[in-house]
VOSEMI-923960 format. One line per 4 residues: their letters; for each residue x, y, z of N, C-alpha, C, O, CB. Coordinates in Angstrom, 2 decimals, decimal comma. Glycine has a CB too. Layout:
BEGIN
a) X/Y/Z/X/Y/Z/X/Y/Z/X/Y/Z/X/Y/Z  ...
***
This chain:
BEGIN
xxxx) 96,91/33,35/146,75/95,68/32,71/146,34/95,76/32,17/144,94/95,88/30,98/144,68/94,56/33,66/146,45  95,63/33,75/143,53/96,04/32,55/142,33/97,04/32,26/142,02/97,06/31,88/140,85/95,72/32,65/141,18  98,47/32,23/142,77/99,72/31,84/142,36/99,84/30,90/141,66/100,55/30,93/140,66/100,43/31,64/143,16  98,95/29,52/142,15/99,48/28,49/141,41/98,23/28,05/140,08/98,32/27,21/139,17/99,84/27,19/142,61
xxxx) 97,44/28,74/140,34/96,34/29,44/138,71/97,49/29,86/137,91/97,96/28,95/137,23/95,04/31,22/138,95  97,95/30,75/137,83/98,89/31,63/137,62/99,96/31,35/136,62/100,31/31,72/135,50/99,40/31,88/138,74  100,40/30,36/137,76/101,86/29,78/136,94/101,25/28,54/135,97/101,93/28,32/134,97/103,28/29,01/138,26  100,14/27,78/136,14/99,63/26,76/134,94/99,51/27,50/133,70/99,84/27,02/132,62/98,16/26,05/135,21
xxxx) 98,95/28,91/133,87/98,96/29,17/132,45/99,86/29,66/131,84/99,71/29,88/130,64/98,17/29,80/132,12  101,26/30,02/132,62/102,72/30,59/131,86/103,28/29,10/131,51/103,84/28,83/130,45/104,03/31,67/133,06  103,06/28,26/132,47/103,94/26,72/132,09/103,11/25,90/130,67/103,62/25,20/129,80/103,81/25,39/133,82  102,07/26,20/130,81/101,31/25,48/129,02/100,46/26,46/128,71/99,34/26,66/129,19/100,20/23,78/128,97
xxxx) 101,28/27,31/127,53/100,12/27,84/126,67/99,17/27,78/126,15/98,57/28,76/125,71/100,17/28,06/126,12  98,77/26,59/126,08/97,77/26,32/125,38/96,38/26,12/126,41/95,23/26,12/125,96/98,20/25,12/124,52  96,61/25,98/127,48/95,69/26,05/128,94/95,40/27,31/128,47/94,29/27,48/127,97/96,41/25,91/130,68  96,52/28,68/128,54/96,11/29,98/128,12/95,32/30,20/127,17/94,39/30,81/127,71/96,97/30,63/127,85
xxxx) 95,10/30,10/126,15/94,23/30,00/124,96/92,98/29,31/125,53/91,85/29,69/125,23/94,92/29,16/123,71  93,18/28,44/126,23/91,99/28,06/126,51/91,00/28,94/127,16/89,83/29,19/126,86/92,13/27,08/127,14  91,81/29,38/128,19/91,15/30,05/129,07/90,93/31,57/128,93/90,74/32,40/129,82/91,73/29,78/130,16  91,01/31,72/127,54/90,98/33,14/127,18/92,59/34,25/127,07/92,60/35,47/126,88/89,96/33,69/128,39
xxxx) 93,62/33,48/127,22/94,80/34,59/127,37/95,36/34,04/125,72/95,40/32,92/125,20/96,19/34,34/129,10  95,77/35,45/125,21/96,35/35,32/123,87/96,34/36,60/123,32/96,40/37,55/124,10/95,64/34,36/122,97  96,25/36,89/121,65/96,21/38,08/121,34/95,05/37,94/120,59/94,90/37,16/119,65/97,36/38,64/120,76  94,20/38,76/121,07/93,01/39,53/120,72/93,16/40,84/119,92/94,09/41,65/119,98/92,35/39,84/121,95
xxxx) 91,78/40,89/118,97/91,83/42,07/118,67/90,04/42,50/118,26/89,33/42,16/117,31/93,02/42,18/117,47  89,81/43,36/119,42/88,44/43,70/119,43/87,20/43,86/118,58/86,77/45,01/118,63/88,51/44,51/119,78  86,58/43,13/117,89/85,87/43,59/116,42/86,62/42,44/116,07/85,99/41,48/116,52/86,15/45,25/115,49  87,68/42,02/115,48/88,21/40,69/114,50/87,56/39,31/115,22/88,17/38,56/115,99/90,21/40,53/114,50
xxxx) 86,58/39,21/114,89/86,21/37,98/115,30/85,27/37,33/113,99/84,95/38,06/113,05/85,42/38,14/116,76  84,89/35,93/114,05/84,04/35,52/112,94/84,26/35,51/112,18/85,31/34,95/111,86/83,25/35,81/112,65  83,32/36,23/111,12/83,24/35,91/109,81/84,56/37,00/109,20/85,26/36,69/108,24/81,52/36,18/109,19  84,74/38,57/110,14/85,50/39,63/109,60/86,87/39,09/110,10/87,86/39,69/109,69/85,06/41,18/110,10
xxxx) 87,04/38,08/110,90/88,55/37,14/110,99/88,66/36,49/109,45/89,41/36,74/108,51/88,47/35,60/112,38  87,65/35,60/109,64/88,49/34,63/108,20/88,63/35,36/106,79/89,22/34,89/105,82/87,49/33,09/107,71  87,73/37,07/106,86/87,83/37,87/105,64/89,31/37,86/105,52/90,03/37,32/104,67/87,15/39,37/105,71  89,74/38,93/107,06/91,01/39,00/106,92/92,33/37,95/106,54/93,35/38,37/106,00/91,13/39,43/107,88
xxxx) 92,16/36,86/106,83/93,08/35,63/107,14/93,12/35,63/105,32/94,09/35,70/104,56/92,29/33,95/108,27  91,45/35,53/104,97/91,89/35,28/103,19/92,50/36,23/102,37/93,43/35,99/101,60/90,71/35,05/102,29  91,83/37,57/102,59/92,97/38,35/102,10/94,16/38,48/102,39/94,73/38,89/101,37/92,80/39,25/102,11  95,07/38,34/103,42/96,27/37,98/103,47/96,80/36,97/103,11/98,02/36,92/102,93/96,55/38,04/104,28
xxxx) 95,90/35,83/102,88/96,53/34,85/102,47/96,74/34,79/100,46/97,56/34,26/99,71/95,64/33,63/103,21  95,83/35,43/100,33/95,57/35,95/98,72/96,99/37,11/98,16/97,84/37,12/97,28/93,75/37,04/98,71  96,66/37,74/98,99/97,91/38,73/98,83/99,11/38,46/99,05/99,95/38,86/98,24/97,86/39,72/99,50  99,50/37,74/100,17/100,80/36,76/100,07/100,91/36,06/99,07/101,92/36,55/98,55/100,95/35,83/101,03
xxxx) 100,49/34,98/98,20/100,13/34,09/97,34/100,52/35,30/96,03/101,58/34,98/95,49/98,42/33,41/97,60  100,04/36,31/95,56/99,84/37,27/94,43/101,14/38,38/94,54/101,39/39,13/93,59/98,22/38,06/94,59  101,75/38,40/95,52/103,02/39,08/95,54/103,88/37,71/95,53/103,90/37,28/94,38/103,26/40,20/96,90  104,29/37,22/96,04/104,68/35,72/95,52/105,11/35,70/93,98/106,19/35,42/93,47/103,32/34,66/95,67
xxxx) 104,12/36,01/93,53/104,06/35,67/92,28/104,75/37,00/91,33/105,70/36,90/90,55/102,51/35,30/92,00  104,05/38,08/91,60/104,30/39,43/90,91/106,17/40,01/91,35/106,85/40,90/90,82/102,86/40,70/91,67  106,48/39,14/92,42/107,93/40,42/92,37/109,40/39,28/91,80/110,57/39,64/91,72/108,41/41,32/94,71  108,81/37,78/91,45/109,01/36,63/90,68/109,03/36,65/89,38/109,47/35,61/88,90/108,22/35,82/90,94
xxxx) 108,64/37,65/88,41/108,15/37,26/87,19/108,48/36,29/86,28/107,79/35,71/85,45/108,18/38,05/86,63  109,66/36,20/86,58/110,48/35,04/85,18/110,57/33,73/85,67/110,98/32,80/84,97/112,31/35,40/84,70  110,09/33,54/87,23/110,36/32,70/87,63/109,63/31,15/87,72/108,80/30,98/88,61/110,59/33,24/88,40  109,92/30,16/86,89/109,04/29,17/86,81/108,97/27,98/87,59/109,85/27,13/87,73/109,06/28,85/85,77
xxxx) 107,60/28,00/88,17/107,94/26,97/89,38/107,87/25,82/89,06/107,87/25,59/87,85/107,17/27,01/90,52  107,80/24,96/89,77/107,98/23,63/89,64/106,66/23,05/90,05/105,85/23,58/90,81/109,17/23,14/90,44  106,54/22,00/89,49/104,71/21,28/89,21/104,24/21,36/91,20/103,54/22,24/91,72/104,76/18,61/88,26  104,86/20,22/91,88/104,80/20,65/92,79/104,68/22,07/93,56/104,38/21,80/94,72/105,40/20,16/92,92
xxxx) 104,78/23,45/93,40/104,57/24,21/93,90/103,34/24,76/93,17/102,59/25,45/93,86/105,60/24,78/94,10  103,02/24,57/91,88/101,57/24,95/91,83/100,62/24,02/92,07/99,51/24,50/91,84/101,23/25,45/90,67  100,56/22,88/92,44/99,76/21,88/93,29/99,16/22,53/94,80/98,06/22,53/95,36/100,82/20,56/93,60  100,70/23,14/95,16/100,24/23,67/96,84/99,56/24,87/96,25/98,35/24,84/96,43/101,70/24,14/98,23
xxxx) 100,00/25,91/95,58/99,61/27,18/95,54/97,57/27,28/94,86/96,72/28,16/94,90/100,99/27,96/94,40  97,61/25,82/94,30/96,35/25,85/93,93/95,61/24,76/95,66/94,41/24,56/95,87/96,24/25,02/91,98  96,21/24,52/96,12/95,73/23,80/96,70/95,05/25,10/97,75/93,88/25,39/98,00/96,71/22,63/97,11  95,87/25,48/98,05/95,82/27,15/99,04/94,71/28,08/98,64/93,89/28,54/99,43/97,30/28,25/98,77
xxxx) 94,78/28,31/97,32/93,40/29,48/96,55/92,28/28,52/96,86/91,33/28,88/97,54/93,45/29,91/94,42  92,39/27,18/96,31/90,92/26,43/96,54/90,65/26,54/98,17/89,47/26,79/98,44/90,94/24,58/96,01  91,56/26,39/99,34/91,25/26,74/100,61/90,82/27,66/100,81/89,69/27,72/101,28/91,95/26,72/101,29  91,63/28,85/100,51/91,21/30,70/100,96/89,49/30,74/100,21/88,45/31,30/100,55/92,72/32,36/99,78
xxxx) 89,88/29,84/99,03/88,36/30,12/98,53/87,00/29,68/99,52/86,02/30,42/99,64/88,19/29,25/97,09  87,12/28,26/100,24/86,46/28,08/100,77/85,85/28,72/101,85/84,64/28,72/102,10/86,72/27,41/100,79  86,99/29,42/102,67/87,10/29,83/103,65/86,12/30,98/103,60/85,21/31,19/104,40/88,37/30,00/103,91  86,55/31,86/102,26/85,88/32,88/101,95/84,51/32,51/101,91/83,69/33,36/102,26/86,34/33,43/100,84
xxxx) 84,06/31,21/101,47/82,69/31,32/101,33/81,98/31,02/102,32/80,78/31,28/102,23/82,25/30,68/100,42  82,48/30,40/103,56/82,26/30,49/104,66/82,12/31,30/105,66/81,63/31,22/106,79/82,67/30,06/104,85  82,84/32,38/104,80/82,63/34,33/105,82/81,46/34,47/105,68/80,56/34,51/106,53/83,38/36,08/105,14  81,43/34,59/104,19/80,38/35,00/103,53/79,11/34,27/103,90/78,07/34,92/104,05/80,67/34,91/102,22
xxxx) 79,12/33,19/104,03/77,05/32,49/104,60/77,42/33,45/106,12/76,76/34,40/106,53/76,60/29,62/105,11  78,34/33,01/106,59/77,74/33,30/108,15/77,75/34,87/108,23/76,71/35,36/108,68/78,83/32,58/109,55  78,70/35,71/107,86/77,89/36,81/107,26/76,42/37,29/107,13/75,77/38,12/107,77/78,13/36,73/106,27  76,14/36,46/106,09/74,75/37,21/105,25/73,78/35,63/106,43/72,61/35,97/106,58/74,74/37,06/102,44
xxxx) 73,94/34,88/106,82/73,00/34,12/107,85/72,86/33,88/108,65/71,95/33,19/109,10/72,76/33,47/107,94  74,18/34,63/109,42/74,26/34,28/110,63/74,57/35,21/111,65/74,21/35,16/112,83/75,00/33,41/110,67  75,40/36,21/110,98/75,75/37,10/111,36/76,77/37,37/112,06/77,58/36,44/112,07/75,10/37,37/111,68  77,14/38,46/112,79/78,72/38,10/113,49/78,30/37,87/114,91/77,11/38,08/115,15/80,04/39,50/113,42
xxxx) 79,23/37,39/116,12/79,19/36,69/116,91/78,79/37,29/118,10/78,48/36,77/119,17/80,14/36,14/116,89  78,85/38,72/117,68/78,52/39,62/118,45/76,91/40,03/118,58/76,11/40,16/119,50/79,32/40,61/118,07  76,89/40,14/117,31/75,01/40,69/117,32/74,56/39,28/118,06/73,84/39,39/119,05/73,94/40,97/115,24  74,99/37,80/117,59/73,86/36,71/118,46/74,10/36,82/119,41/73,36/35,94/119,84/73,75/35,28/118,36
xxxx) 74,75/37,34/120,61/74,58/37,66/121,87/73,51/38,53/121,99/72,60/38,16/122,74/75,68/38,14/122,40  73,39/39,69/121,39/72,67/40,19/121,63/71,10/40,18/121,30/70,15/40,68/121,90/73,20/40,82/121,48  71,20/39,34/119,97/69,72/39,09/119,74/68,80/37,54/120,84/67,62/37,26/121,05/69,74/38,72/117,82  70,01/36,97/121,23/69,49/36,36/122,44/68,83/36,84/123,62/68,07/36,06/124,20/70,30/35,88/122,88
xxxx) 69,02/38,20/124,12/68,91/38,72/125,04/67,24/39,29/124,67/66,14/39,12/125,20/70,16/39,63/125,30  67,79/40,13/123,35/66,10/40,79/122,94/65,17/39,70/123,33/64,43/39,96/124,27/65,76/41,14/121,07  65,09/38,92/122,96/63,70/38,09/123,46/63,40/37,74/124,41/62,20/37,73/124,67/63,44/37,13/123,08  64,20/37,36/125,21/63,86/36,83/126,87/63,31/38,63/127,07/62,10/38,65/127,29/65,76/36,05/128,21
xxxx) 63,81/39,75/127,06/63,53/40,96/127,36/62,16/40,66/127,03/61,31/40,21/127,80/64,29/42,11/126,70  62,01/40,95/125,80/60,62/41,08/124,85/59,11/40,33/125,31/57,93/40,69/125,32/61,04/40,35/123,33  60,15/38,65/125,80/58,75/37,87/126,65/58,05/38,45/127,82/56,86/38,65/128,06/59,15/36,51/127,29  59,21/38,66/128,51/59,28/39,29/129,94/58,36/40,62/130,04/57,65/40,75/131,04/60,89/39,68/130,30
xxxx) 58,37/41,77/128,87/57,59/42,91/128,81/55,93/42,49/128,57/54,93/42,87/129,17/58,22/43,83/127,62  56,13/41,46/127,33/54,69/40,83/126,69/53,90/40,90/127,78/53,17/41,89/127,80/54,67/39,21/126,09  53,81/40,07/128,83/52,96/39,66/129,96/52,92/40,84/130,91/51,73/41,06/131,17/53,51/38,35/130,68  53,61/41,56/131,45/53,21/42,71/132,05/52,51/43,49/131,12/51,36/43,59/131,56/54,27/43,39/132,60
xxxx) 52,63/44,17/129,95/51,91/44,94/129,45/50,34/43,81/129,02/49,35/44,44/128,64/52,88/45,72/128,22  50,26/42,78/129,08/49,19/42,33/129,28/48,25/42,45/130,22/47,06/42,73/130,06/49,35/41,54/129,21  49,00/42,17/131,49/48,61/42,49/132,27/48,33/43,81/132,63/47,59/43,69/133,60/49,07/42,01/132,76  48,48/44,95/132,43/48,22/46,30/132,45/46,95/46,49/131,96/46,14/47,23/132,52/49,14/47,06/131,77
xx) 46,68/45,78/130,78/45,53/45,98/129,70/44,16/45,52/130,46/43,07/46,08/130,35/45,81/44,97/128,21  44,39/44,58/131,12/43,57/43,71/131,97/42,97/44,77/133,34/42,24/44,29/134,22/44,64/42,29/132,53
***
């Protein structure tokens, strides 16, 4: 039956990704993904630098390396709104649900009152 399901998503990976096959990791999603992505990318960037000391780069490589902090920076501030406004991707599933619940109770317990 899905044999040939099956084999589309070993022959192009990227069908896989689409369709949900890849590496996951439960909780890393959203805003606590791109935390992580910047601190690694910060900390790569800062050991880089620290086990280098004498080492002086060349104009070109602090072009990229600033080009990179101004990215991670952005990125970071982009955790951060959806964070504190939006929240993670998980609770808006669920605060979708509260209300259709919530309507749905409104009118019966109205009706009770009645």
């Amino acid at each position: 039956g899905g044999g040939r399901g099956t084999k589309g998503l070993y022959v192009r990976p990227s069908k896989a990704l689409e369709v949900g096959g890849g590496f996951y990791v439960p909780g890393l999603e959203g805003y606590r993904l791109r935390l992580v992505i910047v601190g690694l990318i910060l900390t790569l960037l800062s050991l880089n630098r620290l086990l280098l000391p004498g080492f002086k780069p060349l104009p070109n490589q602090v072009v990229s390396e600033t080009i990179t902090v101004l990215t991670a920076m952005f990125v970071l501030l982009q955790a951060v709104f959806d964070a504190t406004f939006k929240g993670n991707t998980g609770d808006a599933a669920t605060t979708d649900a509260t209300p259709a619940a919530g309507a749905e109770a409104g009118p019966s317990e109205a009706d009770d009152a009645l």
